[in-house]
TIVEXVO-50590 format. One record per residue: x, y, z of N, C-alpha, C in turn. Coordinates in steps of 0.001 Angstrom, whole numbers, padded with zeros to 6 digits, always signed. Each point is the difference from the previous one (the first is absolute). Layout:
BEGIN
XYZXYZXYZ
...
//
This chain:
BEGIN
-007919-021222+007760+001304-000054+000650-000102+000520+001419
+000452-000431+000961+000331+000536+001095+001452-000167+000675
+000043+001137+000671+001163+000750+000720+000343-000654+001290
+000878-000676-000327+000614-001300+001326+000880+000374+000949
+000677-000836+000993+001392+000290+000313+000916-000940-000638
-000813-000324-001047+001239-000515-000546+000754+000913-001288
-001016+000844-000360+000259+000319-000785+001837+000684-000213
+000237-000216-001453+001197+000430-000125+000934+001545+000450
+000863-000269+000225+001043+001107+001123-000430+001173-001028
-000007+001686+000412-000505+000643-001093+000691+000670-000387
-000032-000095-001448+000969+000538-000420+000532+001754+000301
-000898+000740+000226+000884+000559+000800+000287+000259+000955
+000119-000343+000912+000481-000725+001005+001138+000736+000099
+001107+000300+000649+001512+000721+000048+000227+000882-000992
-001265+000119-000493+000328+001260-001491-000570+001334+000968
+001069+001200-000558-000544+001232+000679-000403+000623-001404
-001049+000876+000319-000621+001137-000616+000746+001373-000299
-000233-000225-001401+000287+001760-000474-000849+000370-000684
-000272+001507+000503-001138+000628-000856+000477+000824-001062
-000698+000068-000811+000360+000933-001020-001324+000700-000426
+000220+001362-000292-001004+001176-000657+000080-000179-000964
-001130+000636-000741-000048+000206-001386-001194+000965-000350
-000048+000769+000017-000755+001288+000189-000451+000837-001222
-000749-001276-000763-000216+000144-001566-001382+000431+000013
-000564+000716-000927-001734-000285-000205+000630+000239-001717
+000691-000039-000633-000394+000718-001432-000733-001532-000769
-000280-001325+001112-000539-000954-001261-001525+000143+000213
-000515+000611+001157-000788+000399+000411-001242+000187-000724
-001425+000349+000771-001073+000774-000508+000193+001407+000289
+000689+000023+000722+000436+001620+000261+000992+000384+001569
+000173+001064+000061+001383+000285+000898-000530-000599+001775
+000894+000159+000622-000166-000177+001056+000529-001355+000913
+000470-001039-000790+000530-001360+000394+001488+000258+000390
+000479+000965-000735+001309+000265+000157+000452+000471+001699
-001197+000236+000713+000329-000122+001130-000193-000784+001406
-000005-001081-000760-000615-001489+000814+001188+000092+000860
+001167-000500-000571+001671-000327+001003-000460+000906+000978
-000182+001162-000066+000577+000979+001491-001243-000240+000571
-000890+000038-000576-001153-000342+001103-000517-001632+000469
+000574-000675-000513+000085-001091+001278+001108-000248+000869
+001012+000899-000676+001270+000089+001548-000767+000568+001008
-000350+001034-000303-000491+001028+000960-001277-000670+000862
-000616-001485-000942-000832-000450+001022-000116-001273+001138
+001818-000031-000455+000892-000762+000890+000432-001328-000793
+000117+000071-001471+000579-001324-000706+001506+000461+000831
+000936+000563+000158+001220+000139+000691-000248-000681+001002
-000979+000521+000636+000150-000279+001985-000029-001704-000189
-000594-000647-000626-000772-001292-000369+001472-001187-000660
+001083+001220-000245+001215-000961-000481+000779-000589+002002
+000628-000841-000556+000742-001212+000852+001661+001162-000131
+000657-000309+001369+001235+000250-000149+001058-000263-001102
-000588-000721-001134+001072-000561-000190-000580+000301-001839
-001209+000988+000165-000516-000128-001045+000330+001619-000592
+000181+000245-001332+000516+001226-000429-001350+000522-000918
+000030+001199+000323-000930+000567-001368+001442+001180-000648
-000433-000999-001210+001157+001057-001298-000119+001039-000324
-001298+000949+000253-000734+000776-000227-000094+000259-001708
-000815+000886-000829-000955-000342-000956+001443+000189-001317
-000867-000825-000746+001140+000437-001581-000620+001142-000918
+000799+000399-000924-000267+001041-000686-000853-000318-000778
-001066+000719-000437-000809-000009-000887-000496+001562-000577
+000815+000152-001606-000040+001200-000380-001484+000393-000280
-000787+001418+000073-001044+000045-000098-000531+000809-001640
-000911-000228-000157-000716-000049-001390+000599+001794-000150
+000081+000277-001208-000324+001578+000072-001250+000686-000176
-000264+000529+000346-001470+000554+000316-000624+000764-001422
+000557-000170-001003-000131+000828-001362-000732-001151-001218
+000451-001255+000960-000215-001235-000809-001776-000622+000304
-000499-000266-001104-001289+000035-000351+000128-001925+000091
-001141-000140+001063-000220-001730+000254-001192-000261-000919
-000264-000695-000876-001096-000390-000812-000748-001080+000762
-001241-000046+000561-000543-001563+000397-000336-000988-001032
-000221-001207-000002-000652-000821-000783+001575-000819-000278
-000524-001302-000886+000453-000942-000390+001468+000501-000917
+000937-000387+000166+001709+000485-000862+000514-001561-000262
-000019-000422-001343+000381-001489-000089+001531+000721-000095
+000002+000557-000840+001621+000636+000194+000997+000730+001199
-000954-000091+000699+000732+000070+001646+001038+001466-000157
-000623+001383-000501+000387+000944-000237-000400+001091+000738
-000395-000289+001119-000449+000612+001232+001607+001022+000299
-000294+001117+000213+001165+000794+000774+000579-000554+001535
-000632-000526+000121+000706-000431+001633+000687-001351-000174
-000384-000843-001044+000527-001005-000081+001302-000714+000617
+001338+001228-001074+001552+000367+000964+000377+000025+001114
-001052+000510+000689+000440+000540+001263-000274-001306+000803
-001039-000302-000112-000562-001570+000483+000931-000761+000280
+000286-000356-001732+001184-001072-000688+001506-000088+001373
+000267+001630-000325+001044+000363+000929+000122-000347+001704
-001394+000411+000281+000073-000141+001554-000345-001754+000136
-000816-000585-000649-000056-001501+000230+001304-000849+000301
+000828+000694-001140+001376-000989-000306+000665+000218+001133
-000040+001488+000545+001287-000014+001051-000826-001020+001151
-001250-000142+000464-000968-000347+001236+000748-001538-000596
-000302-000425-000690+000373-001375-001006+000976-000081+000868
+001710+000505-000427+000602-000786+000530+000668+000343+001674
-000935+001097+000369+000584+000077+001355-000790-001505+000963
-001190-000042-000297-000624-000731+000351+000611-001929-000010
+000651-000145-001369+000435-001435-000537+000963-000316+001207
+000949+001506-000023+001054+000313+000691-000040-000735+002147
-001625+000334-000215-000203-000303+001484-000138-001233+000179
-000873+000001-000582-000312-001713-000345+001082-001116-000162
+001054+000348-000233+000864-000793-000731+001146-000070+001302
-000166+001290+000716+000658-000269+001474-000241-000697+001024
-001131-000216-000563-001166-000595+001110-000348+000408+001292
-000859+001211-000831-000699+000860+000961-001597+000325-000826
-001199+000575+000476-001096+000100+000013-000462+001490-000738
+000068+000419-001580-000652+000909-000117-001459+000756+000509
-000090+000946+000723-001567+000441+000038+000485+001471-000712
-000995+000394-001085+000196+000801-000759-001634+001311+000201
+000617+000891+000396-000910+000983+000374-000799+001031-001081
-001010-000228-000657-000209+001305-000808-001087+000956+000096
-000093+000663-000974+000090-000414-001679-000895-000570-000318
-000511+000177-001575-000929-000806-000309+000630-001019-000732
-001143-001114-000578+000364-001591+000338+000716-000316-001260
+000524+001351-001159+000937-000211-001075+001000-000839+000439
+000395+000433+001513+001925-000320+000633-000124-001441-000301
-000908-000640+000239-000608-001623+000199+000948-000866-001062
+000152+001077-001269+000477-000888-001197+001438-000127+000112
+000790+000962+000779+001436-000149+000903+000173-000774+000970
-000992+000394+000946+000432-000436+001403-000030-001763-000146
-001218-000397-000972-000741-001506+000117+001723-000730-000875
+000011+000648-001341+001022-000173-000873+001443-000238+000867
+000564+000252+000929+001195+000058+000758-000420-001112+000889
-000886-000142+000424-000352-001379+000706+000335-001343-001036
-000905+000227-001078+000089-001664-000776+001762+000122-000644
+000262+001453-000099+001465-000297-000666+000808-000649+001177
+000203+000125+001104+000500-000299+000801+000576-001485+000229
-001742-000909-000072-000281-001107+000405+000400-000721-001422
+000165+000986-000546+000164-001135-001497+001414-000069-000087
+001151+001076+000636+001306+000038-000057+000175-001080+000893
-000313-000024+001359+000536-000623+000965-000290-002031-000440
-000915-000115-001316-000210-001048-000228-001437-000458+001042
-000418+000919-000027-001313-000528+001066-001103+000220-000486
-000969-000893+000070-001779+000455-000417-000670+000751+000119
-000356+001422-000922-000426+001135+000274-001747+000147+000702
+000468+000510+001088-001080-000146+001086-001283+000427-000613
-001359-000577+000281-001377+000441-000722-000073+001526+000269
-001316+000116-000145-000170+001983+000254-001613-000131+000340
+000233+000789+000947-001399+000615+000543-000040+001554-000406
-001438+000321-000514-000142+001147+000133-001253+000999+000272
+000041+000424+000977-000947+000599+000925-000389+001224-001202
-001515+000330-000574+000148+000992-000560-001616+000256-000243
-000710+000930+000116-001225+000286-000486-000219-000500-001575
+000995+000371-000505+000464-000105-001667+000463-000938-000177
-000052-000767-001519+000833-000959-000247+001698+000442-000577
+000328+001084-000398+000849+000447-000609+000536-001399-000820
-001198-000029-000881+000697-001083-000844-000120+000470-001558
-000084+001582+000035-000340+000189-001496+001306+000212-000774
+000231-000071-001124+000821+000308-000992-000116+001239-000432
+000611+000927-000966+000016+001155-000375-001410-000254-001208
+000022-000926-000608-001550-000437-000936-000849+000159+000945
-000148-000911+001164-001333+000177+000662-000577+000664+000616
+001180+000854+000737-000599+001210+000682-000621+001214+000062
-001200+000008+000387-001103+001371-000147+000725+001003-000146
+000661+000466+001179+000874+000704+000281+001787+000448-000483
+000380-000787+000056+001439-000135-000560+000861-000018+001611
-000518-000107+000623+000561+000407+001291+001096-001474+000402
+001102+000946+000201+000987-001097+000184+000097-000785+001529
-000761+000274+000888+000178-000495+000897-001338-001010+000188
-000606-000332-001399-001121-001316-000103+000613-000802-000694
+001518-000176-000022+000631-001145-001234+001056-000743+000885
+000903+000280+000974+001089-000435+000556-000443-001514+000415
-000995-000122+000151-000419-001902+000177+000147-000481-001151
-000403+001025-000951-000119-001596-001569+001267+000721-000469
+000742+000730+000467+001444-000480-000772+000602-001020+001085
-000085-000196+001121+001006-000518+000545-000421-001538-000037
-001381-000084-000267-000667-001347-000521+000322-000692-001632
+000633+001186-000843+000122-000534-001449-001087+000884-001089
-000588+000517+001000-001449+000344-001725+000964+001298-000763
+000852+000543+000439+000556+000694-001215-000222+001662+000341
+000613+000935+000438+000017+001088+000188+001606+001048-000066
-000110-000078-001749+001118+000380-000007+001126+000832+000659
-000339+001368+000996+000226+000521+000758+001203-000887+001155
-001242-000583+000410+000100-000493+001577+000697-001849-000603
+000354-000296-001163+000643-001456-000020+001476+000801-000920
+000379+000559-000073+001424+000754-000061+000697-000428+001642
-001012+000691+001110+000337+000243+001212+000135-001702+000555
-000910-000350+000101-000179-001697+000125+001146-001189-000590
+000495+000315-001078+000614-000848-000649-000490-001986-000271
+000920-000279-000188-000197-001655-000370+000265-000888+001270
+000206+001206+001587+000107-001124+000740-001056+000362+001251
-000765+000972-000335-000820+000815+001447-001207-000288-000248
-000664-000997-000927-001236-000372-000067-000791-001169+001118
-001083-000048+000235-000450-000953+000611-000843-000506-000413
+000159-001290+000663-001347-001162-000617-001104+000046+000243
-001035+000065-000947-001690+000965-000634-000721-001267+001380
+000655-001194-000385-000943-000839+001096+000316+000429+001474
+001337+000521+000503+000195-000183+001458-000633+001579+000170
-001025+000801-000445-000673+001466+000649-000992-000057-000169
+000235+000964+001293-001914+000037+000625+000120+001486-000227
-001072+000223+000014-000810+001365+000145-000980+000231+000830
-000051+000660+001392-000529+000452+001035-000853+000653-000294
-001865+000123+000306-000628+001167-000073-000188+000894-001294
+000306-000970-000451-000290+001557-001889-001278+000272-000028
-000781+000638+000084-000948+000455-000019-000572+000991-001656
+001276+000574-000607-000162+000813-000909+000879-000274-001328
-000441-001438-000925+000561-000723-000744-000475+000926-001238
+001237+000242-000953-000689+000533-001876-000075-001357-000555
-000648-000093-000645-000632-000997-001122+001303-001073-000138
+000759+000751-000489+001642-000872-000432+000560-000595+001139
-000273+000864+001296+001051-000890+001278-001266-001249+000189
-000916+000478-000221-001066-001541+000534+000429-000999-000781
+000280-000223-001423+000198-000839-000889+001349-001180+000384
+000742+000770+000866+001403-000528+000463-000164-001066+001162
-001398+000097+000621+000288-000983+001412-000709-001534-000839
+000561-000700+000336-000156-001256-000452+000917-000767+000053
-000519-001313-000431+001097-001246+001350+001444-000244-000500
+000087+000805-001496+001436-000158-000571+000425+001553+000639
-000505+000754+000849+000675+001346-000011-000310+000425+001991
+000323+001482-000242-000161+000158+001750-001462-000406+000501
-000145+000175+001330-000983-000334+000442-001137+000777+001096
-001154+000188-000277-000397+001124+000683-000797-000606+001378
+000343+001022+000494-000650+000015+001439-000859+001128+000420
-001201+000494-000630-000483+001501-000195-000691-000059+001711
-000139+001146+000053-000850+000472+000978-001239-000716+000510
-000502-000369-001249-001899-001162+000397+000858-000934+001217
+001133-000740-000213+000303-000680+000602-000147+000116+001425
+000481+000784+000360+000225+000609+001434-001579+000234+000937
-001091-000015-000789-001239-000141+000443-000486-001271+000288
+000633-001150-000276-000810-001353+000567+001144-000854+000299
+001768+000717+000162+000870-001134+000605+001071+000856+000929
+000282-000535+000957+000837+000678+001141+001494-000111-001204
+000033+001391+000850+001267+000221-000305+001389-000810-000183
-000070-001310+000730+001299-000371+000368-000602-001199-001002
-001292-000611-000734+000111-001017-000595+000321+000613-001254
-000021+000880+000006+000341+000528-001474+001432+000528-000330
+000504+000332+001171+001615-000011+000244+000949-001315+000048
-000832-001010-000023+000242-000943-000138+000221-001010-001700
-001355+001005+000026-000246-000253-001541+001070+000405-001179
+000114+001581+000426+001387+000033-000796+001237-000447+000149
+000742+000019+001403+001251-001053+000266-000327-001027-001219
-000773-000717+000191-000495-001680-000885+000600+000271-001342
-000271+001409-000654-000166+000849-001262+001414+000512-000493
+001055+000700+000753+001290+000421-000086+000817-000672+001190
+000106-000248+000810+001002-000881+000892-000578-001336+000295
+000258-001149-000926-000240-000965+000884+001218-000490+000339
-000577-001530+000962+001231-000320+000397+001254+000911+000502
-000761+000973+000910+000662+000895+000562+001049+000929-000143
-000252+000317-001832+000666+000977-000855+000314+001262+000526
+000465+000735-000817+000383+001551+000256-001062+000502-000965
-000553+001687+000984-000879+000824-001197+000655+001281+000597
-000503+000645-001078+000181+001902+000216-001529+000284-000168
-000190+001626+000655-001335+000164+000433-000101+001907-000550
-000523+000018-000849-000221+001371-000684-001309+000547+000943
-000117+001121+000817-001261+000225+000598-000503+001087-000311
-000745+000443-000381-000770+001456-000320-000940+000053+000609
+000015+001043+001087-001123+001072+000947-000852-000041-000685
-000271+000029-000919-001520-000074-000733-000816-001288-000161
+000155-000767+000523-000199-001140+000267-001348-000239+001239
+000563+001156+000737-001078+000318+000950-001045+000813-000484
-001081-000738+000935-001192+001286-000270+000462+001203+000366
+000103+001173-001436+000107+001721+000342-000747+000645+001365
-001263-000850+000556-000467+000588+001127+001130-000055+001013
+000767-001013+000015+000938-000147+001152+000933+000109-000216
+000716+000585-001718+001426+000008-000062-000038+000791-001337
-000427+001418+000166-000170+000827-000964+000967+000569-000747
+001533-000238+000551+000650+000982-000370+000689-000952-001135
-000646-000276-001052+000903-000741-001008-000731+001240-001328
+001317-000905-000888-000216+001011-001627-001165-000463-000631
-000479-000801-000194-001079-001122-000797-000929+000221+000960
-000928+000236+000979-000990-001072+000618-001122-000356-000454
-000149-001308+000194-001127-000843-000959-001098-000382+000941
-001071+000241+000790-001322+000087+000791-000022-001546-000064
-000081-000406+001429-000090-001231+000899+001203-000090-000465
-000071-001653+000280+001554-000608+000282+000177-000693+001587
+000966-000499+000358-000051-000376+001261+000269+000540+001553
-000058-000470+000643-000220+000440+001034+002042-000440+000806
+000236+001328+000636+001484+000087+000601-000128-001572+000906
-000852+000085+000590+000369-001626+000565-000223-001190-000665
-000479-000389-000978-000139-000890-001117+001758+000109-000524
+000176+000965-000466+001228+000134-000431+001045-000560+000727
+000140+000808+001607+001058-000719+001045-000335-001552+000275
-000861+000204-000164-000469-002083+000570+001028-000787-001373
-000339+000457-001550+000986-001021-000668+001239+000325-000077
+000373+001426+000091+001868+000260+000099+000197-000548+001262
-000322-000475+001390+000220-000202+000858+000545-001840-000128
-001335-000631-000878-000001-001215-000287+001178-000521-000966
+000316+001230-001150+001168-000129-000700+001110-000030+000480
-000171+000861+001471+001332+000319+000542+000301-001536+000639
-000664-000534+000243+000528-001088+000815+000176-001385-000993
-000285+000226-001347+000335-000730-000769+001848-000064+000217
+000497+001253+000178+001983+000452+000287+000150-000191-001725
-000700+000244-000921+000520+000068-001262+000302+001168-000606
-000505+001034+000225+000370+001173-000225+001732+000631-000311
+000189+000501-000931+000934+000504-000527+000397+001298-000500
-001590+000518-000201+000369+001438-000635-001729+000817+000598
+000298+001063-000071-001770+000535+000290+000759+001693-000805
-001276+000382-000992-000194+001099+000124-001108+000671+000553
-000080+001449+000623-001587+000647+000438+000013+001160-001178
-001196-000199-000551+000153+001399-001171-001345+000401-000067
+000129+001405-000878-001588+000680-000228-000380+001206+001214
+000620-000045+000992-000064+000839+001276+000051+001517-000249
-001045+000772-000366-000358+001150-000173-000292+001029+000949
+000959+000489+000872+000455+000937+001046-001160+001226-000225
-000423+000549-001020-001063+001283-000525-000970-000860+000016
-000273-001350+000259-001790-000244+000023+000146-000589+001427
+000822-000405+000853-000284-000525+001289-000681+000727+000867
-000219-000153+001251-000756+000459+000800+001003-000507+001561
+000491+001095+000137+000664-000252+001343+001156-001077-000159
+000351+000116-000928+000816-001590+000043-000192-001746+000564
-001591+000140-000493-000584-001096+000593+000447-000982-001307
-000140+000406-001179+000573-001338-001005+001316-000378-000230
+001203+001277+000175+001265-000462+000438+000512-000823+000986
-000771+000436+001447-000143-001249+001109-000575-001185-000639
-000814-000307-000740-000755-001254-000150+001793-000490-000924
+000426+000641-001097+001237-000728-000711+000786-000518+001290
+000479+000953+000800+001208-000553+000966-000578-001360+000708
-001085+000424+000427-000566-001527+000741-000177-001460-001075
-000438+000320-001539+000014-000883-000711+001842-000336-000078
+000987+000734-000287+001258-000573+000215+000732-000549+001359
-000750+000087+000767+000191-000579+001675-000556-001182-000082
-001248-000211-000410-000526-001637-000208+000329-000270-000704
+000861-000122-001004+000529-000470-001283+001380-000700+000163
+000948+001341+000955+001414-000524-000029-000097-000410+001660
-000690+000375+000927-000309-000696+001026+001626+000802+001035
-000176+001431-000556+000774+000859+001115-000713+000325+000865
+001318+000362+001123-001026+000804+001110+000336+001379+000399
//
């Protein structure tokens, strides 16, 4: 596919931006995500809004009590102590988010780790499915596939599942929050860069399901044919997508301050070359930045890298 002048007017186009916080880590590998929101204001996601663009500032998200014992490993019964709190903060992100959308305006959702995903993504497809419109594909930028279920996961960690609930594989938790209208179609998603697949999320890419785009890739094809590649994958014919992004996506040498980091990965300009290429697709509708770990950064060099990834994305100045 390539990026014309003919291509179609974009959709957002006259849509203004609102940001919203969410200043969660409890789906986490451990604390510290919860202070992503303030530290990419502080590294100018504000300065980077348009006159006309509002940040809502962050929603509530009650925090774990500290008395409460997290078990790791696999919970088919999804009996994790944080579960609630999750459940809780997703739903409200859910419908503030539908809420924007439905005004027709541009969620960018600030966090947090990439649990919010199963809200923020969920208020997008509910949206498009109220207004009678075709729920836009999904991109998702992630070292991880977060495509495990509460069965498959090593871990139990809730912020490796918010893709395969919002895809259908079943995560009881996080499809309460989702409902019967916030799902998206397994064929219209890509997956950016996964580098660090469990056994069960590998089993899922295939031509009836999402579609991967791992890291090998990025070693023998420019950036923009492969940005191309996915448009082809979730927007054709000059569709609408939403864009889930996680800092960890980057190589930790250059963007350390995330909760997860997974050794290699890509490179910050590999990255801007296809959000840049996406951006000019004008299909864009929703973006979250998540995973942004304020206690592992270094100078605020990986919070700057988020604000600049949401500058080539929504194409503020």
């Amino acid at each position: 596919m390539n990026v014309s002048p003919t291509q179609p007017r974009s959709l957002t186009q006259g849509r203004h931006v609102r940001v919203l916080g969410v200043p969660m880590d409890i789906g986490g590998a451990g604390p510290g995500a919860s202070g992503g929101p303030q530290a990419l204001r502080e590294a100018g996601l504000s300065r980077m809004l348009g006159p006309a663009d509002i940040d809502l500032g962050d929603i509530e998200v009650e925090p774990l009590d500290a008395s409460l014992e997290i078990v790791r490993g696999s919970d088919p019964e999804s009996r994790r102590p944080e579960w609630p709190l999750i459940r809780t903060a997703c739903s409200t992100l859910r419908d503030k988010v539908e809420a924007i959308v439905t005004e027709g305006h541009l969620p960018l959702v600030a966090g947090g780790d990439h649990g919010l995903a199963a809200g923020s993504m969920a208020g997008v497809a509910r949206a498009f499915r109220e207004a009678g419109r075709p729920v836009p594909g999904l991109i998702w930028f992630d070292a991880h596939g977060d495509l495990n279920t509460p069965e498959t996961s090593p871990s139990g960690n809730p912020h490796g599942m918010p893709a395969a609930a919002l895809l259908g594989y079943g995560v009881p938790p996080f499809d309460d929050v989702i409902g019967p209208d916030g799902f998206f179609d397994r064929t219209r998603s890509a997956f950016v860069g996964c580098r660090d697949l469990d056994h069960g999320e590998s089993l899922r890419f295939n031509e009836s399901g999402p579609h991967l785009f791992g890291d090998d890739r990025f070693q023998t094809e420019q950036p923009e044919d492969i940005a191309d590649q996915i448009l082809d994958r979730v927007a054709p014919d000059g569709g609408a997508f939403a864009l889930s992004f996680d800092l960890d996506v980057i190589d930790p040498k250059r963007a350390p301050g995330v909760n997860l980091a997974v050794p290699g990965g890509l490179r910050i300009e590999q990255v801007m070359r296809v959000l840049e290429r996406l951006a000019a697709h004008g299909g864009c509708v929703a973006m979250d930045v998540v995973e942004l770990d304020p206690s592992a950064d270094i100078d605020g060099k990986t919070a700057r890298i988020g604000v600049e990834a949401a500058r080539a994305m929504l194409r503020t100045t």
